[in-house]
C-alpha positions in Angstrom: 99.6 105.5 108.2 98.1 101.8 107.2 94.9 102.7 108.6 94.7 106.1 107.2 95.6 104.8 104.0 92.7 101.9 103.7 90.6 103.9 106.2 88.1 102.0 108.3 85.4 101.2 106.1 86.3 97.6 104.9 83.5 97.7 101.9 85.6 100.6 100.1 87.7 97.5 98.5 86.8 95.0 97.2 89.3 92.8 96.5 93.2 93.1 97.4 94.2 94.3 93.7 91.8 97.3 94.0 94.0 98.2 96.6 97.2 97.5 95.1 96.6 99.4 91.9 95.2 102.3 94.3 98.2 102.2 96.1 100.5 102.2 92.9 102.0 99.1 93.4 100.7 97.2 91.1 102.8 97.2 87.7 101.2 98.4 84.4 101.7 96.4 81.1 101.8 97.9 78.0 101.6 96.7 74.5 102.0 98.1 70.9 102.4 95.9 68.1 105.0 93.7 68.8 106.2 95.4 71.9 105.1 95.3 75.5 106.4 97.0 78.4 106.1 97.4 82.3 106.1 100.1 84.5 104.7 101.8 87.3 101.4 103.4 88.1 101.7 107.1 87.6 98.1 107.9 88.8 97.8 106.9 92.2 98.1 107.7 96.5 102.2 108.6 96.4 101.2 108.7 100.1 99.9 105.2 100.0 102.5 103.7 98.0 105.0 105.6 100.1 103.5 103.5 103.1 103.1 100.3 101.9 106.7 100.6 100.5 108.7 101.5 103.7 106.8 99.3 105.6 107.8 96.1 103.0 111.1 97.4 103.4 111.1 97.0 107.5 109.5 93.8 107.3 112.2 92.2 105.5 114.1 92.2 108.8 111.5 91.2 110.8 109.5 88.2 108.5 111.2 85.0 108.1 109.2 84.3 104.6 109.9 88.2 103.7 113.4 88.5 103.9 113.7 85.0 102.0 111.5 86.8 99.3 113.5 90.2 99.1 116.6 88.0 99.1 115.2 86.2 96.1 114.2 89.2 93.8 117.1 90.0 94.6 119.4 86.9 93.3 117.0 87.8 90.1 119.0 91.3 89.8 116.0 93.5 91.0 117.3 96.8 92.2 116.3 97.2 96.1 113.2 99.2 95.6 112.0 97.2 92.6 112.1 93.9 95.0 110.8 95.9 97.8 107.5 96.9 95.7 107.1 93.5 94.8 107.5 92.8 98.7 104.7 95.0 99.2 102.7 93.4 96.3 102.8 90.2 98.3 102.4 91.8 101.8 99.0 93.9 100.3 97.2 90.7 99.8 97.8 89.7 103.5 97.1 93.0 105.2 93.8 92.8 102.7 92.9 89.5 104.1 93.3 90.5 107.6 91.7 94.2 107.5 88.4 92.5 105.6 88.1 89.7 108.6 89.5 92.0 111.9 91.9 89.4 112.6 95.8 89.8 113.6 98.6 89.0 111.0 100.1 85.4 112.5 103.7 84.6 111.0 103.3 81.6 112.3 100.1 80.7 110.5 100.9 81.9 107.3 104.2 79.7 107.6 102.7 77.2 108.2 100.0 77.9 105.5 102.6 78.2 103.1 104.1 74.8 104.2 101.2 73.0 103.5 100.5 74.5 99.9 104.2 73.6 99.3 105.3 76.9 98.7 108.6 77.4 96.3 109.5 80.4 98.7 110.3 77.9 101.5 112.2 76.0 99.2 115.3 78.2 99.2 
């Protein structure tokens, strides 16, 4: 579903938030006068956001810095599919990076990457 969702010519993006507002996940901000809101994209892939939403959601059993993520949205009273879509928010700039150079996701490396930009998420 991933692949059939970015498809397999890696110039059709170019940059991961193309992709994220294509896929819906990206949130929309609104403003009127003195009041702004958030929400979520009505015009987009439901198929794609579909995917890139159940797949954040099995990762967070499966990714050390992942789970710590949900777990915090969480603590921050998001509702599980509001942390979930921020999850994927996240996890679309990663699959960008790695679908644009044909290399494999590495937990390991992006631990460590994380480590050395003194991340807040490994913090917790």
């Amino acid at each position: 579903r991933m692949l059939a969702a970015l498809g397999d010519n890696r110039n059709r993006f170019n940059c991961a938030e193309e992709i994220q507002n294509y896929a819906g996940i990206a949130p929309v901000t609104e403003r009127s006068g003195q009041k702004s809101w958030v929400h979520w994209r009505w015009q987009c892939s439901k198929f794609v956001r579909q995917t890139f939403v159940e797949w954040a959601a099995k990762t967070v059993h499966t990714s050390y810095w992942a789970g710590i993520y949900y777990q915090g949205q969480r603590s921050k009273g998001k509702s599980h599919q509001s942390a979930v879509r921020a999850l994927a928010f996240k996890w679309i700039r990663i699959i960008y990076r790695c679908w644009k150079t044909k290399c494999c996701y590495d937990e390991a490396k992006y631990l460590k990457a994380l480590k050395e930009r003194d991340s807040p998420l490994l913090k917790t």
